[in-house]
C-alpha positions in Angstrom: 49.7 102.4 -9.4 48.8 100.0 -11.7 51.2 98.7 -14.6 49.1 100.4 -17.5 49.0 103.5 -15.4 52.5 103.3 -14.6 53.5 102.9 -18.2 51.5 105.3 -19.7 52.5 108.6 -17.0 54.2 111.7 -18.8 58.1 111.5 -19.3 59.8 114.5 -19.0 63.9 113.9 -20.2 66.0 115.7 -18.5 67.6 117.5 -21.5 67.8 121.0 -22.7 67.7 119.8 -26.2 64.5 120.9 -27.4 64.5 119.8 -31.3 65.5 116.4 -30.4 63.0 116.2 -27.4 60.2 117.3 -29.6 60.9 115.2 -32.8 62.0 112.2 -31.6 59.2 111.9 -28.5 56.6 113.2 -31.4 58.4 110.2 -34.2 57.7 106.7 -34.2 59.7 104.0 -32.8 60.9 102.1 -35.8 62.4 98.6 -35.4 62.9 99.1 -31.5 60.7 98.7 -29.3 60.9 99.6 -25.6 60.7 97.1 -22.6 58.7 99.7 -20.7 56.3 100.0 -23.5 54.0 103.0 -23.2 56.6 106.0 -22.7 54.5 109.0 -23.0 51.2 109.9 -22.2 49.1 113.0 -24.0 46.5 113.3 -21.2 43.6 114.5 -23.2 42.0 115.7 -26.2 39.1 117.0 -27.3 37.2 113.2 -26.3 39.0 113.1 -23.5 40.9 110.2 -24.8 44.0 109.1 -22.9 46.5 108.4 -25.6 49.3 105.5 -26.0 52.3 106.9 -27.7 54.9 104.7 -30.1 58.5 106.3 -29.8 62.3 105.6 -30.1 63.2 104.3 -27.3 64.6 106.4 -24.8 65.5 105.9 -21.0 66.9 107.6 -18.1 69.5 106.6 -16.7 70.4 105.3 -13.1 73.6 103.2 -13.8 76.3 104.9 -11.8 79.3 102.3 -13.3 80.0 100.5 -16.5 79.6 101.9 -19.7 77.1 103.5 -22.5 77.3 99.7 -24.5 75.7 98.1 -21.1 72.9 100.9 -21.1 71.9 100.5 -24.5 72.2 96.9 -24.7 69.1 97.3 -22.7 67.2 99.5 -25.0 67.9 96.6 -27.9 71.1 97.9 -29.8 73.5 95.1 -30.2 77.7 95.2 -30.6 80.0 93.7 -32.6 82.7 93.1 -29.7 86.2 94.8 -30.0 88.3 96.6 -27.1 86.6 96.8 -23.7 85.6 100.3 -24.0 85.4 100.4 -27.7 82.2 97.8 -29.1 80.5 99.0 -32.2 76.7 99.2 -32.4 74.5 97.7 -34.7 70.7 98.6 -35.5 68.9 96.9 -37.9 72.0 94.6 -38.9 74.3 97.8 -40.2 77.3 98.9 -37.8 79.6 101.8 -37.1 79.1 105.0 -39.1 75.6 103.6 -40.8 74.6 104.9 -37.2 74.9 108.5 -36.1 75.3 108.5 -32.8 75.2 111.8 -31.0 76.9 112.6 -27.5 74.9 115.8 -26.2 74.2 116.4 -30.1 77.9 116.9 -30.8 79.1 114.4 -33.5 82.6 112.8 -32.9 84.2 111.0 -36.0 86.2 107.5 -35.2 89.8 108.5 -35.8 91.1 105.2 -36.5 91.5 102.5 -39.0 90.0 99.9 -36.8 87.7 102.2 -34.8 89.0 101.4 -31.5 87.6 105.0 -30.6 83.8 105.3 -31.5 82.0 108.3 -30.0 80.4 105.5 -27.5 83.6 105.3 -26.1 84.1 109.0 -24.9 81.2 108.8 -22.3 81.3 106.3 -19.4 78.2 105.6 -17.5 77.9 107.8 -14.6 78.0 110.8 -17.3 75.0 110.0 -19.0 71.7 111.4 -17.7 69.2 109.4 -20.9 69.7 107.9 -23.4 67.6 107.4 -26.6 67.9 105.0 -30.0 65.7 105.4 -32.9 66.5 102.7 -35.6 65.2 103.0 -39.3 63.0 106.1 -39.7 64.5 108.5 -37.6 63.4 111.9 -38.0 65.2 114.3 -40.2 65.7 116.5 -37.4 67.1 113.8 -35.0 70.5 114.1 -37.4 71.9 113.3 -40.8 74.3 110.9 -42.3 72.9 107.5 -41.7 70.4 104.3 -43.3 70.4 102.5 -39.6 69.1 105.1 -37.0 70.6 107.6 -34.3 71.5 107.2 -31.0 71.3 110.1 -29.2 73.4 110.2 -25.9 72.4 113.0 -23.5 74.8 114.4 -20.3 74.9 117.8 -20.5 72.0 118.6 -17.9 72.6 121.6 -16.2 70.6 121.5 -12.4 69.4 124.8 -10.7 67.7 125.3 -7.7 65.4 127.9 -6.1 68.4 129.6 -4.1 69.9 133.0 -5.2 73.1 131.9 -3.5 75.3 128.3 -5.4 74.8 125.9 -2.5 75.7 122.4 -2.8 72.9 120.3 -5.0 73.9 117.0 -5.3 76.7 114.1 -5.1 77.5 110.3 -5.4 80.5 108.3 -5.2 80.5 104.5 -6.6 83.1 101.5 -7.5 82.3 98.4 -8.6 84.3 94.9 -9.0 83.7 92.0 -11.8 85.4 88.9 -11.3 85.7 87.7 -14.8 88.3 89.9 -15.5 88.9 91.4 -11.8 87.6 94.7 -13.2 87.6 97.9 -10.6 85.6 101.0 -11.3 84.5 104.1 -9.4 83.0 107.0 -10.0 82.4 110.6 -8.6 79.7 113.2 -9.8 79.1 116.0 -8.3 76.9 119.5 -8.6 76.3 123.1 -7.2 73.8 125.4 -8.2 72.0 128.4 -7.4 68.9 129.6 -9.6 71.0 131.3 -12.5 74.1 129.5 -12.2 75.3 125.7 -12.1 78.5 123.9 -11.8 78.9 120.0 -12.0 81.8 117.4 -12.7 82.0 113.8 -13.5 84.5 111.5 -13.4 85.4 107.9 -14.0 88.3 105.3 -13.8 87.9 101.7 -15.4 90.8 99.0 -15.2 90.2 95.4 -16.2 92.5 92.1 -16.9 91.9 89.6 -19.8 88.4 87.9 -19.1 87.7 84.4 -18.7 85.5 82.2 -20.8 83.2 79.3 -19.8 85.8 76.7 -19.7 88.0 79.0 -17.9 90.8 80.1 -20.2 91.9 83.6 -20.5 90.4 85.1 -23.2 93.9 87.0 -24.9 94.2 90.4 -25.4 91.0 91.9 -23.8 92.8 93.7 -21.1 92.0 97.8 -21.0 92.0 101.0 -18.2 90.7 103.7 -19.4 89.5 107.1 -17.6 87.1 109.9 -18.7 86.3 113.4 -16.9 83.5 116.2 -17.8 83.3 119.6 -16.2 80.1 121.5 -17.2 79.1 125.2 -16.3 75.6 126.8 -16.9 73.7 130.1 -17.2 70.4 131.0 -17.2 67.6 133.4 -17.0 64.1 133.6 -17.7 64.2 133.1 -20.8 67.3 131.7 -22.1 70.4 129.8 -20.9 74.3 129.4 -22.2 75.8 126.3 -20.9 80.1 124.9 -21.6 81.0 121.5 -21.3 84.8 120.3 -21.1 85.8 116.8 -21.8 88.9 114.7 -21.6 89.8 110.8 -21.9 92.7 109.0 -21.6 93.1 105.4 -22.3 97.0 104.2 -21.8 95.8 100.7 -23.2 93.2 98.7 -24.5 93.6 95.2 -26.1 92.0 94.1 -29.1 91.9 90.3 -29.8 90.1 90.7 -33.2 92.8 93.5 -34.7 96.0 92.8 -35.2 97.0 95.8 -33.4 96.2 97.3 -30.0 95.3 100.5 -29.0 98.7 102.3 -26.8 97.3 105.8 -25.8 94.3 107.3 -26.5 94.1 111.0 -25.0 91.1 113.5 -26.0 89.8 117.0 -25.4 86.8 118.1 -26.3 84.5 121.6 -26.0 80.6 122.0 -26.5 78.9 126.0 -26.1 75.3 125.4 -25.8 72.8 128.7 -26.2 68.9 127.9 -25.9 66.1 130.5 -26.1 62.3 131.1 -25.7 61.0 132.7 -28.4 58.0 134.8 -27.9 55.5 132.5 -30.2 56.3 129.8 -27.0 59.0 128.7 -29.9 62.8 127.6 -29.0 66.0 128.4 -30.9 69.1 126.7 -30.2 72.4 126.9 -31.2 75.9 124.7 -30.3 79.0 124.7 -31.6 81.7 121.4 -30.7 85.3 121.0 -31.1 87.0 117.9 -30.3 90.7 116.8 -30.6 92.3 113.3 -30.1 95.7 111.9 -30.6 95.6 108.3 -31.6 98.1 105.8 -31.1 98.6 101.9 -32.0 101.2 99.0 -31.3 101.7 96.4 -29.1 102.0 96.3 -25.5 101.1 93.4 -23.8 102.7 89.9 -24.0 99.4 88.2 -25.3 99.3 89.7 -28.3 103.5 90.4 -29.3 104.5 92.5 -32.4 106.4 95.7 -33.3 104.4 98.5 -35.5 104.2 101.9 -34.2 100.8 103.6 -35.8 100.0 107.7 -35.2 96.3 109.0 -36.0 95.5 113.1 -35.4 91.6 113.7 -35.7 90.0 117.1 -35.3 85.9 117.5 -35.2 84.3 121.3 -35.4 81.0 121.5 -36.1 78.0 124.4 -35.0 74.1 123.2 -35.4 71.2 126.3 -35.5 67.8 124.6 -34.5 64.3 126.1 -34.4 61.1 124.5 -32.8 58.3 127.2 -34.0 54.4 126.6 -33.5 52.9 127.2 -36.3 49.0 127.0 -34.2 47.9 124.5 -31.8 48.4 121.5 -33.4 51.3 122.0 -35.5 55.0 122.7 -35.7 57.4 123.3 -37.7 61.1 122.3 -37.4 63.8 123.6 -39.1 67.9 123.7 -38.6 71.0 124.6 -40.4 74.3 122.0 -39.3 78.3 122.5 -40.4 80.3 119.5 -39.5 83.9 119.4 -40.4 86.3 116.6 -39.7 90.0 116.4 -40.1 92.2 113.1 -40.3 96.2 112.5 -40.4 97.2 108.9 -40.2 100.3 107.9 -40.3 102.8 105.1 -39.1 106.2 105.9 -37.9 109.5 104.1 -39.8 111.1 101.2 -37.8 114.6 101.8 -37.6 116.3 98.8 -39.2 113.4 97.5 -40.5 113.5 96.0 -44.2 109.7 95.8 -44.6 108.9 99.4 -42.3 111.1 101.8 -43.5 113.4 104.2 -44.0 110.5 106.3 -44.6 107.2 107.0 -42.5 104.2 105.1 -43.9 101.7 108.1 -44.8 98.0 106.4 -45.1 96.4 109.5 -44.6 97.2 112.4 -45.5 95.7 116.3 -44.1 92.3 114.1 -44.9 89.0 115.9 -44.7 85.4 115.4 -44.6 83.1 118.5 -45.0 79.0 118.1 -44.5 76.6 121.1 -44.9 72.9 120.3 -43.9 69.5 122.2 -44.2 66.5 120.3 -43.0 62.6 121.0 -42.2 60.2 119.1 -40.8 56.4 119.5 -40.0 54.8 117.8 -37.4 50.4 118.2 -37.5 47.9 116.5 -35.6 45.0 116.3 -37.4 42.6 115.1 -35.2 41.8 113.0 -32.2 43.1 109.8 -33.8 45.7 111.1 -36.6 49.2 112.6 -36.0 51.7 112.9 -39.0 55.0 114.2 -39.4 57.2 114.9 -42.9 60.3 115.9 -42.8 63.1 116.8 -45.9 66.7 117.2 -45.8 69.5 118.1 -47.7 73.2 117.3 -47.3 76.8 118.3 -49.5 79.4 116.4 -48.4 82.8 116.6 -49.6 86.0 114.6 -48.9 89.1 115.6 -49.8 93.2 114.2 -49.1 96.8 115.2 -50.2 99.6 113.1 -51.1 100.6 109.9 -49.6 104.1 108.1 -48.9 104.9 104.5 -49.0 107.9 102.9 -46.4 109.9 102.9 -49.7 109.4 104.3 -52.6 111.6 101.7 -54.9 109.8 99.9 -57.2 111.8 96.4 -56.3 112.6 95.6 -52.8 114.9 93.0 -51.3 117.3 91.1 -52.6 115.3 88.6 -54.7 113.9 91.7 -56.4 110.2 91.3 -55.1 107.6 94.2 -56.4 106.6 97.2 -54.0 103.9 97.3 -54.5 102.9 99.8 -52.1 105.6 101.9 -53.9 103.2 101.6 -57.2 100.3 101.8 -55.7 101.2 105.4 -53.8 102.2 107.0 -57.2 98.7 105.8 -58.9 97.0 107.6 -56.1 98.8 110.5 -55.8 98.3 110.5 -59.5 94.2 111.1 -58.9 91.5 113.9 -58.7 91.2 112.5 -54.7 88.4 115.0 -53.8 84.5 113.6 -54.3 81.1 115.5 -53.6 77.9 114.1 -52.9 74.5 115.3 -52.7 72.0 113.4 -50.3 68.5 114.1 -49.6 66.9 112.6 -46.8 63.1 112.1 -46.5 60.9 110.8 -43.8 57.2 110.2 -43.5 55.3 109.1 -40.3 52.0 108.6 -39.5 50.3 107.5 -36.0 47.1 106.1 -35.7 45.0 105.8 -32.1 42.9 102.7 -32.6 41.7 103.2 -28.9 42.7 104.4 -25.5 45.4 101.8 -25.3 46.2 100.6 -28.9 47.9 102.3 -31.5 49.5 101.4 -34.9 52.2 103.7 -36.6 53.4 103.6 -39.8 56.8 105.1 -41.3 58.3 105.6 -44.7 62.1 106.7 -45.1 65.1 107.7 -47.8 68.0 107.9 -46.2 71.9 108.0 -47.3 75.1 108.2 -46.3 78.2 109.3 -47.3 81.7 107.0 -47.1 84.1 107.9 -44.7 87.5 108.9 -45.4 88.9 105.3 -44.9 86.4 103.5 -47.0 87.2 106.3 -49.7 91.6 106.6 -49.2 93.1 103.5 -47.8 95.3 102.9 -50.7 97.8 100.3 -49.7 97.6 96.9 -51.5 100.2 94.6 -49.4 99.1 92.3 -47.0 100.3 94.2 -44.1 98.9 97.3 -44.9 95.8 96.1 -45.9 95.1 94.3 -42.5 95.7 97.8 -40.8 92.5 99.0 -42.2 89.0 97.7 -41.3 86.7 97.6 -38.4 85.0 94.3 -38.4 87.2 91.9 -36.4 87.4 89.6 -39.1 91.2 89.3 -39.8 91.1 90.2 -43.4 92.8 93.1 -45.3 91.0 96.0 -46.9 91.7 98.0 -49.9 90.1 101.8 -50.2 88.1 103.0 -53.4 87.9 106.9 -54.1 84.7 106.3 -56.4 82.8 105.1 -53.7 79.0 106.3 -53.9 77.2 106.8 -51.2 74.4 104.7 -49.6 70.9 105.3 -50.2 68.4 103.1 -48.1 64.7 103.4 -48.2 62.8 101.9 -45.1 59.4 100.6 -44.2 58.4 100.3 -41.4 55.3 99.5 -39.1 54.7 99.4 -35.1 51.9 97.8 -33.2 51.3 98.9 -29.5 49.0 97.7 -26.6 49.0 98.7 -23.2 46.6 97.6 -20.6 46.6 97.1 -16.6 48.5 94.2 -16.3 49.9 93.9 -19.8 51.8 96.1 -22.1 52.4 94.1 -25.7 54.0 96.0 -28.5 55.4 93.9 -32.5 57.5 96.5 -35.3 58.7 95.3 -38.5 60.7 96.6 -40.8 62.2 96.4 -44.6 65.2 98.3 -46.1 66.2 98.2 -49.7 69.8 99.7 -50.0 71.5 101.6 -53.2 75.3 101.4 -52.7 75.4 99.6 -50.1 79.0 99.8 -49.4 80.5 95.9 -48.7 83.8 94.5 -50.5 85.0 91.8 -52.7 87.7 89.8 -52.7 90.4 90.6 -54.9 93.5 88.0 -53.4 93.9 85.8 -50.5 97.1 85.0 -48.1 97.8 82.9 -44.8 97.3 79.8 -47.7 98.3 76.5 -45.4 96.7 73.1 -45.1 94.3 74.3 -42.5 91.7 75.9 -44.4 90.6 78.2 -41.5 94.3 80.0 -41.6 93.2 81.8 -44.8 92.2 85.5 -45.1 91.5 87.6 -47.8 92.5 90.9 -49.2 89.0 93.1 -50.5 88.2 96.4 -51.6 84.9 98.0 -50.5 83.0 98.1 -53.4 79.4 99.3 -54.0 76.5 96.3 -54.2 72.7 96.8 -53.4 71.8 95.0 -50.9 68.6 94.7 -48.6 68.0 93.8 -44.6 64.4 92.9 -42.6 63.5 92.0 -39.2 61.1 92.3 -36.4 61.0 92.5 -32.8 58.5 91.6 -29.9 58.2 92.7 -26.9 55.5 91.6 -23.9 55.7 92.8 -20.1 53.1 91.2 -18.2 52.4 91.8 -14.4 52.0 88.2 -12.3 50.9 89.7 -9.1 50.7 93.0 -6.5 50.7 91.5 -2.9 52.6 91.0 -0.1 55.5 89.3 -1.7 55.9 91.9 -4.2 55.3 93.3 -7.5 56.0 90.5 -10.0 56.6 90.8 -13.3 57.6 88.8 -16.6 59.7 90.8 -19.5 59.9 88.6 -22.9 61.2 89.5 -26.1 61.9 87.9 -29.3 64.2 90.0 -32.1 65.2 88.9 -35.7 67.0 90.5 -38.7 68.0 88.9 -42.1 70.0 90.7 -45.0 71.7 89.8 -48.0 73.7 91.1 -51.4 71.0 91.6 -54.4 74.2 90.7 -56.7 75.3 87.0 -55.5 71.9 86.3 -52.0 75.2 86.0 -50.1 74.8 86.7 -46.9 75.5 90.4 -45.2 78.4 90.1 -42.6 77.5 90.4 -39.1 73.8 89.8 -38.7 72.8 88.3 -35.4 71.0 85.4 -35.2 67.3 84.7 -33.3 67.3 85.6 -30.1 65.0 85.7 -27.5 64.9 86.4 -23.6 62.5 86.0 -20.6 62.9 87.4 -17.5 61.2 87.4 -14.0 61.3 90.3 -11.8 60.5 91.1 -8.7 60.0 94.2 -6.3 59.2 95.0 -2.9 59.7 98.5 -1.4 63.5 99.3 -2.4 64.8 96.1 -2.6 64.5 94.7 -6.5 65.4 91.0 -8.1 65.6 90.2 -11.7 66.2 86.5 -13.1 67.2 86.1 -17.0 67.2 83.3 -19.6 68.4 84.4 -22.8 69.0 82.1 -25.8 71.1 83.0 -29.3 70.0 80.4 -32.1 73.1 78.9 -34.1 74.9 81.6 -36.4 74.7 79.2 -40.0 74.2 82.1 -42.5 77.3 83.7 -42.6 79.6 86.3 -45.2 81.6 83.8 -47.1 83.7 86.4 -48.9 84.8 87.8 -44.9 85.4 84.2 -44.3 82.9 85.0 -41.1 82.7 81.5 -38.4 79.6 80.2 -37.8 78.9 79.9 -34.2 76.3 77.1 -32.3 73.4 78.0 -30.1 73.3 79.0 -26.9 71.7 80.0 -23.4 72.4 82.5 -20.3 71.0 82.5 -17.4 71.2 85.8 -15.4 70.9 86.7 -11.8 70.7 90.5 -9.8 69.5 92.0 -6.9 69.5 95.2 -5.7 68.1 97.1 -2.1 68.8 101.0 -1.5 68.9 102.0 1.9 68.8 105.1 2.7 71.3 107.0 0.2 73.2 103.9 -0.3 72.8 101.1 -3.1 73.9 98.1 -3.2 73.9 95.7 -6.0 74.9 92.0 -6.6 74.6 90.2 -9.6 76.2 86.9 -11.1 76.2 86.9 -15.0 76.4 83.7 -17.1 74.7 82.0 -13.8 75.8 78.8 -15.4 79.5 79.4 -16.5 78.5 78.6 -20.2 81.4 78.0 -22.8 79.9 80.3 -26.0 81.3 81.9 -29.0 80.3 85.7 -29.9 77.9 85.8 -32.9 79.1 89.2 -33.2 82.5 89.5 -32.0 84.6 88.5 -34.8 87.8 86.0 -34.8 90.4 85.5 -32.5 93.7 87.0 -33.8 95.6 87.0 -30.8 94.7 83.5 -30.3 96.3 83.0 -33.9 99.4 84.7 -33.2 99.9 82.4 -30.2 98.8 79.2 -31.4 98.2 78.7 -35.5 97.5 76.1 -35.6 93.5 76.2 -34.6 93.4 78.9 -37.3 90.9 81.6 -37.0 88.4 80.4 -33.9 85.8 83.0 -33.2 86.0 84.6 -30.1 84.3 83.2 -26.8 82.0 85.4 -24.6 82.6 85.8 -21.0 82.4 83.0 -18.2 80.6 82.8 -15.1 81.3 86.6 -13.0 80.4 88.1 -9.5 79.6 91.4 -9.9 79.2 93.5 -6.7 78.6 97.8 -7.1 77.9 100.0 -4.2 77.0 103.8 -4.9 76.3 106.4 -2.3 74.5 109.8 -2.8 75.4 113.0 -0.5 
């Protein structure tokens, strides 16, 4: 099969979600753009023209270890480093909630000041079945609630067979070994299934020491374990099918070098009900309803990174989502849906007995906190004739945020004996003192239009308003010491943050346009893209502390505040196949990706934006044994968030080496990352406080990436 026919075959994902499947594979692929470049086929038309598609990206998956960051790191998303399970990803330069990222469509909120438990962090990899990122103009129906894109995880896949009687279907065991940070991890899936009913489970174990950089020192405080289980049961019939997923995690620890806290337990439950139907117009109707519970805690508990601060976050996610995918005639559809998503949030931090500073009272940050969204959307989807598709979408969102009272460690107004202000104390009575619950109405809009210059060229062009709303730490962190304020924020960059109730929320409006060509021995695709953001939500500074002779020892207290702001980039993407012989099928992968933003108040610099980079890679295949050799280079990091006191970091280069053979239901893979054992410093990953804690006297020294590691993972399916 030749590469252009290989690329362009029909994709079916495994998924029994029908609005996503049909919006997203229908929407254009916006600011990502697939390695495997031609995703979907539509075999013919009336000229009997064989059509390249432009879509979010979307793959399936065949990684039996690591975890969701690893997967998507190949489909483009990068991730500002924090625990080992925990990274947050970024799209188009905007991290963390800007994204809505969706595990099976259910949407889990971060219950924690730092976010050291993102919804990526609930799925490991052997759970996932595809996986599929849309950055910018994402579809109204893909989900709500974010300017950067969705993510859309997908493992709830329920398998049936031709059998009236559940016989066993399917099984694989694997564990894996890194030597970086002599990592273990193993997996077990496992299914049985008959023709109307199904029955699977999954489950993972992950433990891992402090890595190892390139000059061989222990990188502190990036030690974790972690485990995470899934049982799923499914029904179905003709015509419709009714499928329950379970879910629990528990993480006993996981070290974070760029928070000055680490996470100590981290135990979940979660529930997802799943009804889908046929409708008699060859429509589909879907409902799902999802609850999920976690039980937060923070401290210290590792001698790399010492301290004593007990923290305690409750979080509580219900939410039910009514979809319908109805034809409207042969070349159009019409999507509409009707979502509820409530979130609830108590935070609080537990007295220190004896403590002058921490006590007598329990510190109360937040308190019986809420977030409410209600969503309506429709969107049509037309083809309009052999070269024209377009697709409009509108949708409407009330959220409301609400929280009660809050408590200081001591409510007098002078503490200590040289009579120094609390003012925590002052700042809890001007807050409980306030209205504390704010509204917003956001309407999103999308407009996307495809072009078919030929059989293997196609241009696609999108047009998007999209908002979101703060979340509930941005809004009602009110503490205004320096301790408090460092407990709150999620960026890794040792400073202190300060809430603000009269937050708006962020409006973006993105342009974007897509280039693709595919033919037999090369696949070539380009996307740019634009965003002008309304209240954009960044901070200023409003006091400093840390103030010694070395200048990098400094941090600053800020308070999110409202600024417009805008971001651009573009990405390229070639595959091109070198030969088909005896040796193999050879191929060569390059990309090149860059993004630029900036505050329209001050053309300071946004925090976080990665610099250039590009990577070229040569691959090889022949029968089931597979090689792949990497280069990858990061320019220097030189335009960076003065305000965040953000490092800048040099240039640098990877080289990358796998290989892989199956034989018969066993694989085998070996790989060496960082070929080279380069010493590098994370663009993304934020400083190095539990370097600071154990030597000051470097000050704030961005973090280093990982040295030189073995990596060896056997899987067997039975």
């Amino acid at each position: 099969m030749t590469l252009a026919n290989k690329a362009i075959q029909t994709i079916k994902l495994n998924t029994n979600y029908p609005w996503i499947y049909s919006s997203i594979s229908l929407a254009v692929m916006f600011a990502i753009t697939p390695q495997v470049m031609a995703d979907q086929y539509d075999k013919q038309n009336s000229e009997g023209i064989e059509r390249v598609e432009v879509h979010g990206q979307n793959t399936t998956n065949k990684d039996l270890l690591g975890s969701a960051q690893s997967l998507l790191e190949k489909q483009g998303v990068d991730f500002s480093e924090a625990g080992g399970v925990s990274a947050l990803p970024i799209l188009n330069g905007m991290m963390g909630d800007r994204i809505k990222v969706l595990i099976d469509g259910s949407d889990i909120t971060s219950s924690c000041a730092n976010q050291m438990n993102p919804p990526l962090s609930y799925v490991s990899a052997n759970h996932i079945s595809s996986t599929q990122v849309v950055a910018g103009v994402s579809p109204v129906s893909a989900g709500g609630d974010n300017i950067a894109g969705v993510i859309n995880v997908t493992s709830l896949t329920p398998v049936f067979t031709d059998s009236d009687n559940v016989t066993w279907q399917s099984g694989n065991i694997s564990s894996g070994y890194r030597s970086t940070n002599d990592a273990i991890l193993a997996g077990v899936n496992a299914t049985v299934a008959s023709k109307t009913l199904s029955f699977s489970y999954q489950g993972s174990f992950e433990d891992a020491n402090s890595y190892t950089d390139g000059h061989g020192d222990k990188v502190l405080d990036t030690l974790y374990q972690s485990q995470n289980h899934a049982l799923t049961a499914a029904w179905q019939d003709d015509i419709q099918q009714v499928a329950v997923k379970l879910t629990h995690q528990h993480i006993p620890f996981q070290g974070f070098a760029n928070q000055y806290m680490d996470m100590t337990n981290n135990d979940s439950y979660g529930a997802l009900v799943r009804y889908q139907r046929t409708l008699e117009n060859e429509g589909e109707f879907t409902a799902q309803a999802n609850w999920h519970n976690v039980e937060h805690q923070m401290g210290f508990f590792t001698d790399e990174k010492t301290g004593m601060m007990p923290m305690k976050t409750k979080g509580k996610d219900y939410s039910y989502q009514l979809h319908w995918q109805l034809p409207m005639s042969s070349d159009s559809t019409l999507l509409i849906g009707q979502e509820y998503y409530i979130y609830q949030l108590d935070d609080t931090w537990p007295a220190i007995e004896g403590s002058a500073m921490m006590g007598p009272n329990d510190y109360v940050n937040i308190n019986d906190g809420e977030r409410q969204r209600v969503a309506l959307y429709g969107e049509w989807q037309q083809t309009l004739n052999t070269r024209w598709w377009l697709s409009a979408g509108v949708r409407y969102e009330y959220v409301s945020t609400s929280t009660g009272e809050v408590q200081p460690y001591n409510t007098m107004s002078m503490m200590g004996m040289m009579g120094m202000t609390n003012v925590n104390a002052m700042a809890a009575d001007e807050f409980n003192d306030l209205y504390r619950k704010r509204n917003d109405n956001n309407i999103d809009a999308t407009l996307l239009a495809r072009y078919q210059l030929s059989d293997t060229e196609v241009i696609e062009l999108g047009l998007a308003r999209k908002n979101r709303a703060p979340n509930l730490y941005e809004r009602y962190s009110w503490g205004q010491s320096t301790m408090t304020t460092t407990m709150i924020g999620w960026y890794g960059d040792a400073n202190g943050y300060i809430g603000n109730p009269d937050l708006s929320a962020e409006t973006a409006h993105t342009l974007s346009m897509a280039y693709k060509r595919v033919q037999d021995d090369l696949a070539f695709s380009a996307t740019a893209w634009y965003s002008s953001i309304n209240d954009f939500i960044d901070a200023n500074v409003v006091s400093s502390f840390n103030r010694t002779s070395i200048d990098s020892n400094s941090r600053h207290i800020l308070q999110f505040t409202n600024v417009n702001a805008n971001l651009f980039g573009a990405r390229i993407d070639a595959e091109y196949q070198l030969a088909d012989n005896d040796t193999g099928k050879w191929l060569i992968n390059a990309n090149i990706n860059a993004t630029r933003g900036e505050r329209d108040d001050n053309d300071q610099p946004l925090y976080q934006i990665k610099p250039l980079q590009t990577e070229l890679a040569l691959q090889q295949q022949l029968g089931d044994w597979q090689n792949r050799f990497s280069w990858q280079w990061v320019a220097s990091k030189d335009r960076v968030d003065e305000q965040r006191l953000e490092n800048t970091t040099d240039s640098y280069s990877l080289l990358n080496l796998s290989s892989s053979i199956q034989w018969h239901d066993a694989t085998m893979t070996i790989a060496v990352k960082n070929l080279l054992d380069e010493y590098y410093q994370l663009p993304l990953g934020g400083v190095s406080i539990a370097d600071y804690k154990a030597d000051s006297s470097n000050g704030f020294q961005q973090i280093a990436g990982a040295g030189r590691s073995l990596e060896l993972n056997v899987s067997y399916a039975f």
